[in-house]
C-alpha positions as a Markdown table, in Angstrom:
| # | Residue | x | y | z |
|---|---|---|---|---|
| 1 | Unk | 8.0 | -188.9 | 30.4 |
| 2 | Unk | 6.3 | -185.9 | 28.7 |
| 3 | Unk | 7.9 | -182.6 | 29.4 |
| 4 | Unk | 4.9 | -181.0 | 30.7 |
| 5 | Unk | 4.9 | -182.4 | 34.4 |
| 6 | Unk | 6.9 | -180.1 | 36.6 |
| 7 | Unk | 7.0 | -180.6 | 40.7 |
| 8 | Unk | 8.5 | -179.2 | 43.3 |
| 9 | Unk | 9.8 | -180.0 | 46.7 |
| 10 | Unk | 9.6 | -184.0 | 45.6 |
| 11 | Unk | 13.0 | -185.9 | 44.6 |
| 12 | Unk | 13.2 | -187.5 | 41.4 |
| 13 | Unk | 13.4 | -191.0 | 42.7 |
| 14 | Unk | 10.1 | -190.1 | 44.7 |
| 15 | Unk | 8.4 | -188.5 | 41.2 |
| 16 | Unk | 9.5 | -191.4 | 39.0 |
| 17 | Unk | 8.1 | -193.9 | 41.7 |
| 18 | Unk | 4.6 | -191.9 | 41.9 |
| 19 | Unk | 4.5 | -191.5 | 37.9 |
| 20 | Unk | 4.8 | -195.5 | 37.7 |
| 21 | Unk | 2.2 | -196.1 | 40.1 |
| 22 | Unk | 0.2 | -194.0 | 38.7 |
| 23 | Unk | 0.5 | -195.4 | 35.0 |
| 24 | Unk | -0.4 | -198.7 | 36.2 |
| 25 | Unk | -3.4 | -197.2 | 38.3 |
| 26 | Unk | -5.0 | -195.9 | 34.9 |
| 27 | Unk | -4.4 | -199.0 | 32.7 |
| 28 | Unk | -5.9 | -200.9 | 35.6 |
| 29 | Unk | -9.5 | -198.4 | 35.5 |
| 30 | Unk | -9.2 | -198.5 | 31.7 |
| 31 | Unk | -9.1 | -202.2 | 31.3 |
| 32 | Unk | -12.9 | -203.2 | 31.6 |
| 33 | Unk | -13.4 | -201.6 | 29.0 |
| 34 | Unk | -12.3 | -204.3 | 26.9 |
| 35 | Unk | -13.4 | -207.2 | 26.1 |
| 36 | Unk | -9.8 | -208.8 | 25.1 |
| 37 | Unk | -6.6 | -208.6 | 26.8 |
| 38 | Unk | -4.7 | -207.7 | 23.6 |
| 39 | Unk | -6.9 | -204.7 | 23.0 |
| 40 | Unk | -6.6 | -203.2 | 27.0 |
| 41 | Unk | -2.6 | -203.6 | 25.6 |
| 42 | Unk | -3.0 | -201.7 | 22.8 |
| 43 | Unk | -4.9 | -199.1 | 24.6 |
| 44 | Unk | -2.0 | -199.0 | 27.2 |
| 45 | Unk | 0.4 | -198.6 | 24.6 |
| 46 | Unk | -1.7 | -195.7 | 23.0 |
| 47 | Unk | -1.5 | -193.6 | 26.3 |
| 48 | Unk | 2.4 | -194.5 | 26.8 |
| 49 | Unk | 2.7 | -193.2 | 23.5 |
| 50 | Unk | 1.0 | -189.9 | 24.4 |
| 51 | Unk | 2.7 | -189.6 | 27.5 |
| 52 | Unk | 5.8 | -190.1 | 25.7 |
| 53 | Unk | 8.7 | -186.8 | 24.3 |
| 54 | Unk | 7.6 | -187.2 | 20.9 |
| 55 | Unk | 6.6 | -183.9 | 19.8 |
| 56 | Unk | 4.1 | -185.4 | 17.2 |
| 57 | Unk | 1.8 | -188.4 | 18.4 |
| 58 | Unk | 1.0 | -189.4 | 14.9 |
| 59 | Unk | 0.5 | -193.6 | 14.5 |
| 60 | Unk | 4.0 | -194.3 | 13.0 |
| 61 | Unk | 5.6 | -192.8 | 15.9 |
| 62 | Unk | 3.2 | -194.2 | 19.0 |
| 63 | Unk | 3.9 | -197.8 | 17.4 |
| 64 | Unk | 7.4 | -196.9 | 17.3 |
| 65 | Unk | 7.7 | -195.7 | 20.7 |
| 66 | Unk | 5.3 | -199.3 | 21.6 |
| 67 | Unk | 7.9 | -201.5 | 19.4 |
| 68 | Unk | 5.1 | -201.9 | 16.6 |
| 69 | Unk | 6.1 | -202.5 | 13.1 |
| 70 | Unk | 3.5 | -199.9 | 11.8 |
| 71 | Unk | 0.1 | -198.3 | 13.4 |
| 72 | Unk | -2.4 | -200.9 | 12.6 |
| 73 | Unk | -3.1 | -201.8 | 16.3 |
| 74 | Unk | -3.5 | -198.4 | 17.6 |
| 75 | Unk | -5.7 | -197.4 | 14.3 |
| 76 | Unk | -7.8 | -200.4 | 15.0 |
| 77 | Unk | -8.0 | -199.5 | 18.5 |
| 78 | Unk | -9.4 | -195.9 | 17.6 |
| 79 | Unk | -12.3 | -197.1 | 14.4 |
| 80 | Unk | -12.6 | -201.1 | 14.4 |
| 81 | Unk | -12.7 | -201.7 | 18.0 |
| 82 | Unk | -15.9 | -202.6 | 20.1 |
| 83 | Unk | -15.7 | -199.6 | 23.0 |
| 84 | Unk | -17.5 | -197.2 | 24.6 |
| 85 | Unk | -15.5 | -193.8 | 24.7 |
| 86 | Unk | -18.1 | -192.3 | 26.5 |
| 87 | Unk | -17.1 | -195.2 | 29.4 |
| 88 | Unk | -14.1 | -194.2 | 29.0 |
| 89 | Unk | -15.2 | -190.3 | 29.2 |
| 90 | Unk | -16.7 | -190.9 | 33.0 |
| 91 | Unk | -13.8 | -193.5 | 34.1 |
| 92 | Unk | -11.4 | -189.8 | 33.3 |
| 93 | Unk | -14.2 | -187.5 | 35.5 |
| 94 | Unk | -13.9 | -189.9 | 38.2 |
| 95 | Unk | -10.4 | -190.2 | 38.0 |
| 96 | Unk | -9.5 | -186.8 | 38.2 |
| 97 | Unk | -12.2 | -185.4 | 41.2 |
| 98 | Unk | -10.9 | -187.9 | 42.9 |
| 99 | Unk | -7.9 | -185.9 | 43.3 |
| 100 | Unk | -9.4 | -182.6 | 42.3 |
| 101 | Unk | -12.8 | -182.2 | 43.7 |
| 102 | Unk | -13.8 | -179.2 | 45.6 |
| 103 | Unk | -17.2 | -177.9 | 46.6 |
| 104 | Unk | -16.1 | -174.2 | 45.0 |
| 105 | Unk | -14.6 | -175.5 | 42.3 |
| 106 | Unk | -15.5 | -174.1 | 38.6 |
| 107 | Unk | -17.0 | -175.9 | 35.7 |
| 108 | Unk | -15.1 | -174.4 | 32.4 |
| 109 | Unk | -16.6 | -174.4 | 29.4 |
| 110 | Unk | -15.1 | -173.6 | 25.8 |
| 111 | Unk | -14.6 | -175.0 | 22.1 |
| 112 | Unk | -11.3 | -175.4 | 20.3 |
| 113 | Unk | -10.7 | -176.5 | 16.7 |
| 114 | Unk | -8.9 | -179.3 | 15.0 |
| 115 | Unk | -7.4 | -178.0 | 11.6 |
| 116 | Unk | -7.9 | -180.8 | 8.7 |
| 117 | Unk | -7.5 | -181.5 | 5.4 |
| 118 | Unk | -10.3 | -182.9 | 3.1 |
| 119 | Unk | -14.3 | -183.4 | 3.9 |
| 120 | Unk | -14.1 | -187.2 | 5.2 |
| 121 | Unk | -13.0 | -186.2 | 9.1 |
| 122 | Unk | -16.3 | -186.5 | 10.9 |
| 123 | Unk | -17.7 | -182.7 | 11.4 |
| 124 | Unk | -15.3 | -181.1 | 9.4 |
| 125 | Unk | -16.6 | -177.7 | 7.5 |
| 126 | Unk | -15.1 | -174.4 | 7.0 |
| 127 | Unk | -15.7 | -172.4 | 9.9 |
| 128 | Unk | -14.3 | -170.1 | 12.5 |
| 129 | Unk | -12.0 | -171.0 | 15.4 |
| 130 | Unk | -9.8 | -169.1 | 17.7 |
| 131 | Unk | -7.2 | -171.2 | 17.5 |
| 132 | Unk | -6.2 | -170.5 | 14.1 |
| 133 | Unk | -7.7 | -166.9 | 14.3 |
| 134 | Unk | -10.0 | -167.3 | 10.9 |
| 135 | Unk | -12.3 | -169.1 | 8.9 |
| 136 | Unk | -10.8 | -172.6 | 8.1 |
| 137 | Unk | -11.4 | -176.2 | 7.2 |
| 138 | Unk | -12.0 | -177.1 | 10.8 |
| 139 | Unk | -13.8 | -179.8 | 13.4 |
| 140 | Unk | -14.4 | -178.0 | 16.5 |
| 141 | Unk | -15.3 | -179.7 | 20.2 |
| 142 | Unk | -16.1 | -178.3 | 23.0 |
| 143 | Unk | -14.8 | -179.2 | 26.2 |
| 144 | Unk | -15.6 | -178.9 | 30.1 |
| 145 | Unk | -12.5 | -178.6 | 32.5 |
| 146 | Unk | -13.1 | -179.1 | 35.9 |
| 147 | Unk | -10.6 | -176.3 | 37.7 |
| 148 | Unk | -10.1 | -176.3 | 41.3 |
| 149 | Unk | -7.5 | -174.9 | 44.2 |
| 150 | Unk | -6.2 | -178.7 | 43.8 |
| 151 | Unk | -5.6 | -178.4 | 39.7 |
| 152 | Unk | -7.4 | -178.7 | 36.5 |
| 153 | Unk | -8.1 | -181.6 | 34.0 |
| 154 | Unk | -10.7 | -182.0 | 31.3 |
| 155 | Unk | -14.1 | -184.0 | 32.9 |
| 156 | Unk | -16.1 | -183.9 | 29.3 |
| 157 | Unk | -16.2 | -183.2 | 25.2 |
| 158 | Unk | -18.0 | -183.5 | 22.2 |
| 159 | Unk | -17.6 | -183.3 | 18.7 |
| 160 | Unk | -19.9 | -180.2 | 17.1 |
| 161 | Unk | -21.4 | -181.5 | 13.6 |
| 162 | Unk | -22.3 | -178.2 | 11.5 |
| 163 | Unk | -25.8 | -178.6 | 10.1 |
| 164 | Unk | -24.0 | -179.3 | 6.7 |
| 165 | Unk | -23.4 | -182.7 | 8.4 |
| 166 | Unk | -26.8 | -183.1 | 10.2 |
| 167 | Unk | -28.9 | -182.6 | 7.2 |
| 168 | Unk | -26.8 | -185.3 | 5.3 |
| 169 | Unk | -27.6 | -189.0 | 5.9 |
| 170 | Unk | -25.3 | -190.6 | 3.8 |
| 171 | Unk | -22.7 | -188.2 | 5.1 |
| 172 | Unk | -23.6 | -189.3 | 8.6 |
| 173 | Unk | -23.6 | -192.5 | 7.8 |
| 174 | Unk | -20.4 | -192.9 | 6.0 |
| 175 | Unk | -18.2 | -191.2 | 9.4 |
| 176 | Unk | -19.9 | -193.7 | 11.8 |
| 177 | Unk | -22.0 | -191.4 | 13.4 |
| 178 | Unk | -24.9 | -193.0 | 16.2 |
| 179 | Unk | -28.2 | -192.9 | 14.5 |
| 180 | Unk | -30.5 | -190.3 | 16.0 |
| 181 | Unk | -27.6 | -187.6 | 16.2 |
| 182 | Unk | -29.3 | -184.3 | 15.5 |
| 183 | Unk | -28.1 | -180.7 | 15.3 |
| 184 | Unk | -26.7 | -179.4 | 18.1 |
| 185 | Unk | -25.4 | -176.1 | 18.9 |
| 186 | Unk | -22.0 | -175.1 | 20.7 |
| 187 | Unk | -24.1 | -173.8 | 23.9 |
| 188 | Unk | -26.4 | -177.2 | 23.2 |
| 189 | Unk | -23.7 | -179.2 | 23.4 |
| 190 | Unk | -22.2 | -177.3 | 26.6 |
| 191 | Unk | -25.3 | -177.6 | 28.3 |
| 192 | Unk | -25.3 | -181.0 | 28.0 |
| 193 | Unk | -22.3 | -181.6 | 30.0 |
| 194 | Unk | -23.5 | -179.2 | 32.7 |
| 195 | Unk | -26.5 | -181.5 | 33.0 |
| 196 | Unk | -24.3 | -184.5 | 32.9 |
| 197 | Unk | -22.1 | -183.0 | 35.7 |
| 198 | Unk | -24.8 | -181.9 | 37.6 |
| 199 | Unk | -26.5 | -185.7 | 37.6 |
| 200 | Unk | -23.2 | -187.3 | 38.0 |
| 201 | Unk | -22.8 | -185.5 | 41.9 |
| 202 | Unk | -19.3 | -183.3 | 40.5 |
| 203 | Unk | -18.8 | -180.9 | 43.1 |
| 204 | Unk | -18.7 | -177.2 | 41.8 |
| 205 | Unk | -20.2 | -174.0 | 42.5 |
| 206 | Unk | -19.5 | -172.3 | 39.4 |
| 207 | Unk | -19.1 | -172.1 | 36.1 |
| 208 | Unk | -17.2 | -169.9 | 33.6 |
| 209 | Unk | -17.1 | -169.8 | 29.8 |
| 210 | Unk | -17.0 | -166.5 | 26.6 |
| 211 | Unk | -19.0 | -165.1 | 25.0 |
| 212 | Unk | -20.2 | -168.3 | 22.9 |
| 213 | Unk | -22.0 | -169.4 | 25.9 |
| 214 | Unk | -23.2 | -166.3 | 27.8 |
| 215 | Unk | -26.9 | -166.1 | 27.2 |
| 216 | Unk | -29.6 | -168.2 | 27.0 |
| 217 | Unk | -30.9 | -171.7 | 27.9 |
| 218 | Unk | -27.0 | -172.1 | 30.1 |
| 219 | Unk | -28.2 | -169.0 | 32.1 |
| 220 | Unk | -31.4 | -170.1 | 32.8 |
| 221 | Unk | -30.0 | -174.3 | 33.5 |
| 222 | Unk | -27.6 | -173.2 | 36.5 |
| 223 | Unk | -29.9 | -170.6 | 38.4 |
| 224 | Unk | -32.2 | -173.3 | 38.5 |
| 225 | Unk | -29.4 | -176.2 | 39.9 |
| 226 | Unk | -28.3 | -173.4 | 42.2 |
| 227 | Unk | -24.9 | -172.8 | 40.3 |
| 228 | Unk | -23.1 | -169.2 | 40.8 |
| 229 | Unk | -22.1 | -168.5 | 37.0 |
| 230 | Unk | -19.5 | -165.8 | 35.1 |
| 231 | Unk | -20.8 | -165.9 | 31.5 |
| 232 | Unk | -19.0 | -163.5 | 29.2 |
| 233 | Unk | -21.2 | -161.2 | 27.0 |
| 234 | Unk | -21.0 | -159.4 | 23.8 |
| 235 | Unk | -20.8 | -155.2 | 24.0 |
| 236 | Unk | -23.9 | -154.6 | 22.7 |
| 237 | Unk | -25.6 | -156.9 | 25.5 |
| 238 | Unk | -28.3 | -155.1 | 27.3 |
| 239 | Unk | -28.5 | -154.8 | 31.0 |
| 240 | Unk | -31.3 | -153.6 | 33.5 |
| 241 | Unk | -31.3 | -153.1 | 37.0 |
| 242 | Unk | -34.5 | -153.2 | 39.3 |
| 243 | Unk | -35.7 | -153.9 | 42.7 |
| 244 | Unk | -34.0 | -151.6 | 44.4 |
| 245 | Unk | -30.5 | -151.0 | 42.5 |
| 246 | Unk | -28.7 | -148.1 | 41.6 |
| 247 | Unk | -30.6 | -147.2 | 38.3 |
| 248 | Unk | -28.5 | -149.0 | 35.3 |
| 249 | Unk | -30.0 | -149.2 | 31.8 |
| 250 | Unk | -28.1 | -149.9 | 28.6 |
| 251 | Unk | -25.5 | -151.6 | 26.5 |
| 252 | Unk | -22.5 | -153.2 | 28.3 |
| 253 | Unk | -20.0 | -151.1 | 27.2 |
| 254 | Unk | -22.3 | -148.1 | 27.5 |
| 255 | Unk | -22.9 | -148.7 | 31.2 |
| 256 | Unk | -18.9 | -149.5 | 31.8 |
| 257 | Unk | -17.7 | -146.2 | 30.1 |
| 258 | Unk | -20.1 | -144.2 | 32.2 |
| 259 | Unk | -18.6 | -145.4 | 35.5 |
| 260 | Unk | -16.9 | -143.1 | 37.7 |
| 261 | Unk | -12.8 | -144.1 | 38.1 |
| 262 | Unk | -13.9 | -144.5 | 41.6 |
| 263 | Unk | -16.0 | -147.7 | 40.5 |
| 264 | Unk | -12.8 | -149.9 | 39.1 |
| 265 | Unk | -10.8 | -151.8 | 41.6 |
| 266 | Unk | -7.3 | -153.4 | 40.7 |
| 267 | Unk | -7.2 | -157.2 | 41.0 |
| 268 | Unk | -5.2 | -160.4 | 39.9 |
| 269 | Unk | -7.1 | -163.0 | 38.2 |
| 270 | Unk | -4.7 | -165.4 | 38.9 |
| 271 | Unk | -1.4 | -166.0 | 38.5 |
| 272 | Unk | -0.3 | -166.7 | 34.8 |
| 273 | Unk | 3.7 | -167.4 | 33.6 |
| 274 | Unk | 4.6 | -163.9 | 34.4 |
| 275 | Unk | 3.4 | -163.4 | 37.5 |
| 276 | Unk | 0.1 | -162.1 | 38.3 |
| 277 | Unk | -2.7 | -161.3 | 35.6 |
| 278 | Unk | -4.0 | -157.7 | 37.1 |
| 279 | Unk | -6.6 | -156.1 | 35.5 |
| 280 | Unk | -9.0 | -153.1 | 36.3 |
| 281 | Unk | -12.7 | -154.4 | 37.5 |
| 282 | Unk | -16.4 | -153.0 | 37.9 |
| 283 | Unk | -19.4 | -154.5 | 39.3 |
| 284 | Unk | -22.6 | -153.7 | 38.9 |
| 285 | Unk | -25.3 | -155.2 | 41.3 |
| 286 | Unk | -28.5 | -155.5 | 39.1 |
| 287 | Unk | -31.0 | -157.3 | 41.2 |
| 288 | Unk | -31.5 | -159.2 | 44.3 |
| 289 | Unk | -33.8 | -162.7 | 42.8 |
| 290 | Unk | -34.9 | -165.1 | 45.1 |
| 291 | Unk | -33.4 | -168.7 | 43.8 |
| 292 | Unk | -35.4 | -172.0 | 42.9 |
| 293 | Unk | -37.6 | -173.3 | 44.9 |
| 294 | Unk | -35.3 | -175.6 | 46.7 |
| 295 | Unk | -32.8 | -172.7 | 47.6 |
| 296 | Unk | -32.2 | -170.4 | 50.4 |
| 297 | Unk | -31.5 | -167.3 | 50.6 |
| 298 | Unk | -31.0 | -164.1 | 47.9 |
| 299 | Unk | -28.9 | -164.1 | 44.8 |
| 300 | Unk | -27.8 | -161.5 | 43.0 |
| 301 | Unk | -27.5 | -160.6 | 39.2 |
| 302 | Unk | -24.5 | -158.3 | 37.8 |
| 303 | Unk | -22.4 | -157.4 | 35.4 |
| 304 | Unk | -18.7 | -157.8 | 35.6 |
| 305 | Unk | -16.6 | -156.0 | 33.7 |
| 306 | Unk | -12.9 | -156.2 | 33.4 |
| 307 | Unk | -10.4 | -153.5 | 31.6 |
| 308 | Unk | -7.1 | -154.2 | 30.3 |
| 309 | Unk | -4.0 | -152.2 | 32.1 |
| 310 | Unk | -2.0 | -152.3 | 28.4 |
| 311 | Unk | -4.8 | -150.9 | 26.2 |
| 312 | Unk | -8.2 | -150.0 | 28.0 |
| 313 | Unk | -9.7 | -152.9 | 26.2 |
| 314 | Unk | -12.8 | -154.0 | 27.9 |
| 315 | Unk | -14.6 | -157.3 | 28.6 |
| 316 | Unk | -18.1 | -157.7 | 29.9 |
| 317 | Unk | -19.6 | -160.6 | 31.8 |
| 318 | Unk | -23.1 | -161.3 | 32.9 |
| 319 | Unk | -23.2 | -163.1 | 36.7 |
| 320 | Unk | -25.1 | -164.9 | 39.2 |
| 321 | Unk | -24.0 | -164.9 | 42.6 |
| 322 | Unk | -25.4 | -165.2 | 46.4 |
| 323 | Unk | -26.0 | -162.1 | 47.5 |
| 324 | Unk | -23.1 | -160.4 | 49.4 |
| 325 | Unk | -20.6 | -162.6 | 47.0 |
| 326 | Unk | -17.2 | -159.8 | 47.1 |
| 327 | Unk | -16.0 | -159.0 | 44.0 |
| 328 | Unk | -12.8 | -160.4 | 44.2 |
| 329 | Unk | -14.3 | -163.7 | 44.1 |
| 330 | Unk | -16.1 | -163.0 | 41.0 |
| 331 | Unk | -12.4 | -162.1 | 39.7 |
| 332 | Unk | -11.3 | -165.7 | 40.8 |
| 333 | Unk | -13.9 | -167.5 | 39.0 |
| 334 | Unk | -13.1 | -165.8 | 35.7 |
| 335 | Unk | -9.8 | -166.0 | 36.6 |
| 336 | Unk | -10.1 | -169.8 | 36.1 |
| 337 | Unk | -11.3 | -170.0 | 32.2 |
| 338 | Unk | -7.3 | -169.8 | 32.1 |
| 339 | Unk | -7.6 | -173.5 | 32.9 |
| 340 | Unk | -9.2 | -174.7 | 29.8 |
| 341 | Unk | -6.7 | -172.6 | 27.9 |
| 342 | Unk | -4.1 | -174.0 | 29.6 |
| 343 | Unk | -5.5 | -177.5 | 29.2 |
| 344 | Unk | -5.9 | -177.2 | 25.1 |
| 345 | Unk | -2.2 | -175.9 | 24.7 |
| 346 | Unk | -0.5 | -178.9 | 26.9 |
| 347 | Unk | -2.8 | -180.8 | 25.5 |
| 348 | Unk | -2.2 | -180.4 | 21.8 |
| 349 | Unk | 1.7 | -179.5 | 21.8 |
| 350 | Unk | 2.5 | -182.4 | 24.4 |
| 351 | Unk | -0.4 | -185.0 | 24.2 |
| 352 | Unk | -1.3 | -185.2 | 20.9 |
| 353 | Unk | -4.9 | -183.9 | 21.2 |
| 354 | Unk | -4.8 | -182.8 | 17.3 |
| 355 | Unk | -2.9 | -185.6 | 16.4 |
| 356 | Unk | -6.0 | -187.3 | 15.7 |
| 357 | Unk | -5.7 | -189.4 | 12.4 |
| 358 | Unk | -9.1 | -191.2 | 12.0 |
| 359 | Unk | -12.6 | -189.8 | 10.3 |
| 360 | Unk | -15.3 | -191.5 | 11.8 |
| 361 | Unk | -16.7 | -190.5 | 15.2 |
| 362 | Unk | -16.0 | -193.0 | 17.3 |
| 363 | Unk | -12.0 | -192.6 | 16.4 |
| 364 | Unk | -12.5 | -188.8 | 17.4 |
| 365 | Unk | -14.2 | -189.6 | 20.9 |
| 366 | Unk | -11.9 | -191.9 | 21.4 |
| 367 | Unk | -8.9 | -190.6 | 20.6 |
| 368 | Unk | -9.7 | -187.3 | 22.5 |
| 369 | Unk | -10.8 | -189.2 | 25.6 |
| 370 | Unk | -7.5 | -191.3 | 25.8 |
| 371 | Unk | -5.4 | -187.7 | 25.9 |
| 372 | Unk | -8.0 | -186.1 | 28.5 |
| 373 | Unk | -7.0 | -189.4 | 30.7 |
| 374 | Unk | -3.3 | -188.7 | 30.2 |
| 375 | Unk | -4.2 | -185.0 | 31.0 |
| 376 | Unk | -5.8 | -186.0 | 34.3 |
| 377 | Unk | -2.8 | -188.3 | 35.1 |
| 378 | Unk | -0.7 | -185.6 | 34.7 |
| 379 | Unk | -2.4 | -182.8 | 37.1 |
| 380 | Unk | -3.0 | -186.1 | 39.6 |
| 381 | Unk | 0.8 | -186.6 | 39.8 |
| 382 | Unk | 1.3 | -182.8 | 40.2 |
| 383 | Unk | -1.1 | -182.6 | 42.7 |
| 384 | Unk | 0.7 | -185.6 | 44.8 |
| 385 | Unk | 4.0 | -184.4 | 44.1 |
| 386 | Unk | 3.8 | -180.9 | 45.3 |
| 387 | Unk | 1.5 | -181.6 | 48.4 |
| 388 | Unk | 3.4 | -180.5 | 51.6 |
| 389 | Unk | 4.7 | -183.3 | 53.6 |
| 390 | Unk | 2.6 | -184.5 | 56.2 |
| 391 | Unk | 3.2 | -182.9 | 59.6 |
| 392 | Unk | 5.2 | -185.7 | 61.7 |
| 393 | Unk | 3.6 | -187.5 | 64.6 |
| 394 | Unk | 6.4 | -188.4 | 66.3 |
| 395 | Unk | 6.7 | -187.3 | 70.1 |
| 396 | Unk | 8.9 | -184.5 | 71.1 |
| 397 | Unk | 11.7 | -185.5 | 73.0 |
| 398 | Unk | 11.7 | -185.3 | 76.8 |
| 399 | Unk | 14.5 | -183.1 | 77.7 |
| 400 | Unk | 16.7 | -184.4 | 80.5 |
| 401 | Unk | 16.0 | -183.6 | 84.0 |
């Protein structure tokens, strides 16, 4: 059992019963995917193996932990095998909101990189990614985590190909990737999987991302769907007020150093590992905008901005809102990009998310949709496990006369 799942109030015997169940449930949703009996095994042994205390999920030691003599089944279950990951993508999004869904909850969006060796792994160029900190040989995908009061688990992905790949067929061709693929952009590829949510009936309210994603087609997507947003912005972003507003013209961090210290409030974005995450906060109503066409009622556009207590540093964040929306719940729904960030770090040091050993595309959807499954098992069996008890029905007793 993977060190990552943690519960309280639940005994062991009860945890170890609901983790079993569990499993099983999974394998079962997995298993039309596959034509062949053998291969629905090999795919069960695959997410035993990430679910397993192996630090490193690398093929020799998943087909040890499955009693394999080497990691032929498991590689032929990522490259030569005949199914759809992107089945497998809405078997995890259903999975998980069955548990998870909430009509507030916040659709997180972010990238992450996968460090490699080589130019053969599909989408692999030198570029940047925060989770090395530089310029690197890199793939990158970016993710959507669904984060709600019940927990948080990873709902969609895709693998970015840098127009280096896109502009070479043969390249293409060689890493197995579906004809038609064209160029995509991070925010492209993130709008995508708003649209797909949206379409699919997830319930959310919200959605969060940095800086990558603040402006543009994203903005423009969710104001029409109806979707309260908390986009983060560069400094230099311009902001406007009109129609009424206190008179605000300029760059972001222009417009936040000119605030009066009476403007910042002191809030918690959430609880992190030591304790609460407070920060300093601002808000700026801009404008009062009727919605689409098919929406009631006034929404408003800000800025957010949010100072750090340690070093004054500042971050800025364009919004959406219904009107009268208080601050503190803009807070919240920032607050929540700490989900994803969370997701990537059990994911990769318990789960094996970079542990990924195969070039071609398929073998990267796939692999990275088998850990987002064991990912949602885990925050399902959290969930469960630290529910109250349910209040008991039994009658009270009649006292004696």
């Amino acid at each position: 059992m993977t060190r990552t799942l943690w519960t309280t109030g639940t005994s062991i015997e009860a945890t170890l019963e609901l983790w079993a169940s569990s499993l099983r449930e999974v394998k079962g949703r997995m298993r039309p995917l596959f034509s062949q009996e053998r291969v629905a095994a090999s795919a069960g042994a695959f997410l035993d193996g990430l679910l397993g205390a192996e630090r490193r999920k690398t093929g020799w030691m998943r087909a040890e932990a499955a009693g394999d003599p080497g990691p032929w089944r498991q590689q032929a279950l990522l490259g030569r095998g005949r199914w759809d990951a992107d089945t497998l993508r809405d078997v995890v999004r259903d999975y998980a909101l069955e548990t998870l869904a909430d009509p507030d909850a916040v659709l997180v969006l972010d990238e992450t990189g996968f460090l490699k060796q080589g130019k053969a792994s599909c989408g692999v160029h030198r570029q940047y990614t925060g989770s090395a900190g530089k310029i690197t040989n890199c793939q990158i995908g970016v993710f959507a985590a669904y984060a709600s009061r019940h927990g948080h688990a990873f709902i969609d992905r895709a693998l970015y190909l840098p127009k280096t790949w896109t502009s070479d067929p043969t390249r293409l061709a060689a890493a197995h990737v579906p004809e038609g693929t064209s160029f995509a952009t991070k925010p492209g590829l993130a709008l995508a999987m708003i649209e797909r949510a949206i379409a699919a009936g997830v319930p959310f309210s919200w959605v969060a991302a940095d800086t990558v994603y603040g402006v543009g087609d994203i903005e423009m997507a969710l104001r029409r769907a109806g979707k309260g947003y908390v986009l983060g912005v560069k400094t230099d972003h311009a902001f406007n007020s009109w129609v009424g507003k206190p008179e605000i013209a300029g760059t972001a961090e222009t417009i936040a150093n000119g605030l009066a210290p009476s403007a910042w409030m002191r809030l918690s974005a959430g609880d992190g590992t030591k304790g609460a995450r407070l920060y300093d906060w601002a808000y700026c109503e801009l404008a009062d905008l009727d919605g689409a066409d098919d929406q009631t009622g006034l929404w408003t556009r800000g800025l957010l901005i949010r100072r750090s207590l340690a070093d004054g540093e500042q971050a800025y964040f364009t919004t959406w809102c219904l009107a009268g929306t208080p601050l503190a719940t803009l807070v919240a729904v920032e607050g929540r990009r700490w989900s994803i960030e969370d997701a990537f770090e059990t994911a990769k040091t318990e789960l094996g998310l970079a542990h990924n050993e195969t070039r071609s595309w398929h073998g990267w959807h796939r692999h990275v949709s088998l850990v987002m499954l064991a990912f949602a098992l885990l925050a399902v069996i959290r969930h469960h496990a630290n529910a109250p008890p349910p209040k008991s029905r039994a009658r009270p007793r009649q006292r004696a006369p």
